[in-house]
N, C-alpha and C positions, 0 to 999 in steps of 0.2 A: 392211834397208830395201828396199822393192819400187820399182819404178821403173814408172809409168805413161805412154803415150802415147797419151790421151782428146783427140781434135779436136773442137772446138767448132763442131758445125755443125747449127744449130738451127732448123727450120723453125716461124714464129710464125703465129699466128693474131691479123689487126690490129682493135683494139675500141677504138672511140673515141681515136684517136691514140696509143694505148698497144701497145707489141709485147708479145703476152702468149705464155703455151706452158704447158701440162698436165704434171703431175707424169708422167704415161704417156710423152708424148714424151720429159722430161726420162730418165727412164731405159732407155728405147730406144736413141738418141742417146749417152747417155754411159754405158753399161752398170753401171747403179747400181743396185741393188736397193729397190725400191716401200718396204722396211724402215727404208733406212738415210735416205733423203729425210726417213721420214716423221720418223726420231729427231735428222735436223736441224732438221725441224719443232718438235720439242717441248723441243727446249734453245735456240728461240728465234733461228736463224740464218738465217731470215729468214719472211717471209708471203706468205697464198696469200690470191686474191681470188676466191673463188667456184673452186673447184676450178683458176686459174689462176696464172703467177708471172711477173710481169713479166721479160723480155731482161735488164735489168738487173741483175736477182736474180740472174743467172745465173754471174756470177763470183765472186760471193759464194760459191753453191754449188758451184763448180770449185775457189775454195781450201778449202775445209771437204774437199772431198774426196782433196785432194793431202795435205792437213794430216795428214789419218787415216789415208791409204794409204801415201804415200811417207816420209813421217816416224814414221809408226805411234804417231801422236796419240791419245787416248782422244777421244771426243764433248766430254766435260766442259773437256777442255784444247784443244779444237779452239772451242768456243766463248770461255773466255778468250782465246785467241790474238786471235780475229776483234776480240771485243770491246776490246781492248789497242791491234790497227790503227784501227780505228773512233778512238777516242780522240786515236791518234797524227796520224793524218790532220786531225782538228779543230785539236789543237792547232797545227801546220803552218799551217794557213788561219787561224791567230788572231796567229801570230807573222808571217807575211808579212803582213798587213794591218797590224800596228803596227807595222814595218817602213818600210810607207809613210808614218809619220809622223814617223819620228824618221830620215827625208833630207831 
């Protein structure tokens, strides 16, 4: 298991109230290789807007990249994983909301 220390310091470019950043910067910034972005691209971990990826994207693709690196995840199980949180997270905000109703 490799152990990474990638600081998250991301200079955006602001468009229409949205913080956006370029796959260029994204791998400049967290020395990720133009390859491995793009094969989180194509297993669907997250989208790009006109060659752009929202600030928010962004920790999406910081655990996609711990996932692979420091736990030595394949892509294919780095996207179940995400997909799995995804899910888990919804169900969390479905069970505190019914929650609120059964006090």
């Amino acid at each position: 298991m490799q152990t990474s220390n990638h600081e998250l310091v991301i200079s955006a470019t602001k468009v229409e109230d949205d913080e956006l950043i370029t796959l260029v910067e994204i791998c400049q910034k967290y020395n990720i290789k133009e390859d491995e972005l793009k094969e989180m691209l194509e297993y669907g971990l997250f989208e790009m807007n006109n060659d752009f990826v929202s600030l928010k994207t962004l920790s999406r693709i910081e655990s996609a990249y711990h996932l692979k690196h420091d736990l030595d995840i394949n892509m294919q199980g780095v996207a179940m994983v995400l997909e799995l949180m995804d899910e888990l997270k919804l169900l969390r905000k479905e069970i505190a909301f019914l929650n609120k109703f059964m006090d």
